[in-house]
N, C-alpha and C positions, 0 to 999 in steps of 0.2 A: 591421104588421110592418115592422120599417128593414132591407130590404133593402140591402146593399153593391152599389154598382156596379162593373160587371168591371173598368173603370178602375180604381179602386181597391185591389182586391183586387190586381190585375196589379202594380201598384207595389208593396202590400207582398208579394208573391211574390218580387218582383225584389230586392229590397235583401237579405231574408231571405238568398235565395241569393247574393248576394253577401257577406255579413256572413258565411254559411259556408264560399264560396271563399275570402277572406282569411284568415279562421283556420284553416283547413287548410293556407294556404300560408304561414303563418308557422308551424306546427306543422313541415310540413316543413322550411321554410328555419332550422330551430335546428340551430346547429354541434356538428357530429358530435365528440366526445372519443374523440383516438386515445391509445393507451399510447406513451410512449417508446419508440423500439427499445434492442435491447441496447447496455451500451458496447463500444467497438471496443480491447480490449487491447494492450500492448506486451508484450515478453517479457523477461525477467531470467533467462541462465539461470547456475547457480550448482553450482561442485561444491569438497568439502574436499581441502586439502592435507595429508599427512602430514607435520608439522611435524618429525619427527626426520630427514627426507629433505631437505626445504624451506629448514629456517632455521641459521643460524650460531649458535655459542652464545651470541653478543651479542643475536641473534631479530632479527638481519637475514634476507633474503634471499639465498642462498648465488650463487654466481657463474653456475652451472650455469643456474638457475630465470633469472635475469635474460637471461642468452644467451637461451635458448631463447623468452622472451617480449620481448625487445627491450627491455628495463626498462636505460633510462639515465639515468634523474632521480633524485633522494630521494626518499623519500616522503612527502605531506603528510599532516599529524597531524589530529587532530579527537578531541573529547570530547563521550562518548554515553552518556546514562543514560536509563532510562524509570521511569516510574511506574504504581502501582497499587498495591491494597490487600495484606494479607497474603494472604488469601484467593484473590489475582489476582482479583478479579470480572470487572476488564474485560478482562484473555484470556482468561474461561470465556464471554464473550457475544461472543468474534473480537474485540475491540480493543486494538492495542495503543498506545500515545501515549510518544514517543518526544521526546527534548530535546539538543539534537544545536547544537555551538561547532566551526566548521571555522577552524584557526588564520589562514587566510589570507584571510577573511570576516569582513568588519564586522556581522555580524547573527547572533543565535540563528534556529534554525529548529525550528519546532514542528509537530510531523507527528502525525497521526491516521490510523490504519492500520486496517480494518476488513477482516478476512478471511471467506475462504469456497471448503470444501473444493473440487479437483476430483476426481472420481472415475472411475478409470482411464479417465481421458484428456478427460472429455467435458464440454469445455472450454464450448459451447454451453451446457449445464444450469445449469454452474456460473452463466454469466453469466447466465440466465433466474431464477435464483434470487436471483443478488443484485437485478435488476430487480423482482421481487416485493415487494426489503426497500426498494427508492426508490432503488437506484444502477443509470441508467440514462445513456444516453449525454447527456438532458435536462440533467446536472448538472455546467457543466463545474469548479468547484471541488476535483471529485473526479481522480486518476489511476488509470486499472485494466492493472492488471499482472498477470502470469502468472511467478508466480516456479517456475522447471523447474527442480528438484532432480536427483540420483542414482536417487531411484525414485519421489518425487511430483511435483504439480502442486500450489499455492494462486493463487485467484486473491483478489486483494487491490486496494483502492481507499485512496490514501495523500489525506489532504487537511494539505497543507504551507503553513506563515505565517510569517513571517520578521518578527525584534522589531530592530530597532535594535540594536548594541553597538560594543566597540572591538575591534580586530583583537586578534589573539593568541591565546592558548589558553588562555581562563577562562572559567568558567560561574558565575554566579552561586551563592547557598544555594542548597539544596534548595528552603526554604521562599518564596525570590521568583522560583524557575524555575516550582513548584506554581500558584503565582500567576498567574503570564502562561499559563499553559497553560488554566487554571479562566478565564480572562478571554478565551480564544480559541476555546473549544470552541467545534465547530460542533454545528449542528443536531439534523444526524442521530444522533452520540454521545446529545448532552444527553436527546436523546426516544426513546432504544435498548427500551426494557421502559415508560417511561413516562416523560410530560414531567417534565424536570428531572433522571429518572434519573443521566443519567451526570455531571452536575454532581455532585452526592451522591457519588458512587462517585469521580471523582478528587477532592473536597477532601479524601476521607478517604484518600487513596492516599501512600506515601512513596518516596522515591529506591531505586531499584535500579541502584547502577554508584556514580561513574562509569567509566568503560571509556575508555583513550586505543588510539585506532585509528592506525594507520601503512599510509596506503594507496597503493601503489604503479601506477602508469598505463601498460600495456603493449599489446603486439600480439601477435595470432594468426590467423596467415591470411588478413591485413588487416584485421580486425574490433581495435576496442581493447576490451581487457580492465582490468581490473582487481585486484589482488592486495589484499587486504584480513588485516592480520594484529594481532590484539587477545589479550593477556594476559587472561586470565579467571580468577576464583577457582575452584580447584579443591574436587570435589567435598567433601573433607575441611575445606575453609577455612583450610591450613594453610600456603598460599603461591599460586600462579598456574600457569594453565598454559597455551599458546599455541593459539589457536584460527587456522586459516591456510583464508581462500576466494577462488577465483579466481571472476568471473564477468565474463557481457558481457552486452548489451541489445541488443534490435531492435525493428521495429518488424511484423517478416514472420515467420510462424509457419515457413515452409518456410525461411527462415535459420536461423532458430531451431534449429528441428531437425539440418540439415545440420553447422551449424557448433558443437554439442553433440555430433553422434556422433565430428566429428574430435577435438576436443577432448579428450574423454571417452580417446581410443586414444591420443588422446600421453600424457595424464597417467598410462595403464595402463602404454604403452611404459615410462616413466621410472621407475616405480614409486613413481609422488607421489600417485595419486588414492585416498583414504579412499571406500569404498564406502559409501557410508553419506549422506544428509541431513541440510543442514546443521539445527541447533536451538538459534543461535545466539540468539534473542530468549529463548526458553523456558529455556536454563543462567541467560541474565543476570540473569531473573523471582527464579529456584529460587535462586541462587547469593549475592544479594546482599540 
């Protein structure tokens, strides 16, 4: 009988158990995968003007509105159209894509906007939700914004790219603006429902606008504002009709708030503010 000597047996006892201290400690030492945390929003907040109160019959800004917001410049112009199908596919899946010539800028700006409800108020959900869909603070390509209306909340992640041009106030066809947007899409768009998705859904997508903006740069309670006043087609199609929004940006929710409720009392005081939220993307969809 070939007995083993304890010598030997001892060594292969010893290695054994070392061969399964190692791999135990490299089973533990594998890197732990955390989630992103949520992103950290800014705030946009946004209320409409009653334009028969507001504007001059040229659809200027009457003298009144300018006093009151400290409005002492012209306003710079800019040309806004978006795209999508008849059908809108891409604002029935939250996207909207937007094709945006500021007269005073040498470059188109091409914006990808991906929305997502909040509901009464709970601004936390919302963001855990878009975290869910990949828009996490990990992404910094993306902006997340919290646009405060009159009675809602959206929170929204804009991803913006900028094309070369010449200054002034021209946009390209339709068909070479489609172009560069279908050649800028990001990502997350193109692989919405499925890879390639949203490529498919904007070649097939046409002009809605375009829309010249006239946007004036003002103050309120040392926050700047901004007045925002666009001709739109009117429900009928049978001429235009003036769409008028002030709004301002921050970076503090508790700004936010404060300086929306002041807001909100002067435009009641004056009798400018339209109660109502703006659906200034959604007319220009439906309209054009």
């Amino acid at each position: 009988m070939n007995t083993k000597s304890p010598s030997t047996f001892t060594q292969k006892l010893t290695v054994t158990a070392l061969s399964a201290a190692v791999l135990f400690t490299s089973w533990g030492a594998a890197p732990q995968v955390h989630a992103a945390s949520n992103a950290v929003p800014t705030y946009e907040v946004k209320f409409l003007l009653d334009s028969n109160d507001v504007l001059n019959a040229n659809g200027s800004l009457q003298a009144s509105v300018n006093d009151a917001f400290e409005i002492t410049t012209a306003p710079k112009r800019q040309l806004v159209e978006y795209f999508d199908t008849d059908a809108q596919e891409l604002n029935n899946e939250g996207w909207n894509v937007r094709f945006r010539k500021k007269e005073d800028k040498t470059d188109y700006e091409l914006t990808y906007k991906k929305r997502f409800a909040v509901q009464n108020g709970q601004i936390d959900a919302a963001l855990s939700a878009a975290n869910a869909a990949g828009f996490d603070s990990s992404d910094t390509n993306y902006e997340a914004e919290v646009d405060w209306g009159y009675g809602k909340q959206t929170l929204s992640f804009s991803n913006t790219k900028k094309v070369k041009a010449s200054a002034g106030l021209m946009l390209p066809s339709a068909s070479k603006a489609l172009e560069l947007l279908v050649k800028e899409i990001p990502g997350k768009l193109e692989k919405t429902r499925s890879n390639g998705w949203g490529k498919t859904i904007l070649k097939k997508s046409r002009v809605h606008g375009p829309i010249e903006v006239s946007k004036y740069a003002g103050e309120f309670n040392g926050v700047e504002v901004d007045i925002e006043v666009l001709p739109i087609l009117n429900a009928s199609g049978t001429g235009s009709e003036p769409l008028v929004e002030i709004s301002f940006k921050t970076d503090d929710y508790s700004a936010a708030s404060a300086n929306r409720a002041e807001l909100m009392d002067e435009l009641n005081a004056e009798g400018w503010l339209v109660p109502a939220d703006s659906l200034k993307t959604n007319l220009i969809l439906d309209r054009y």
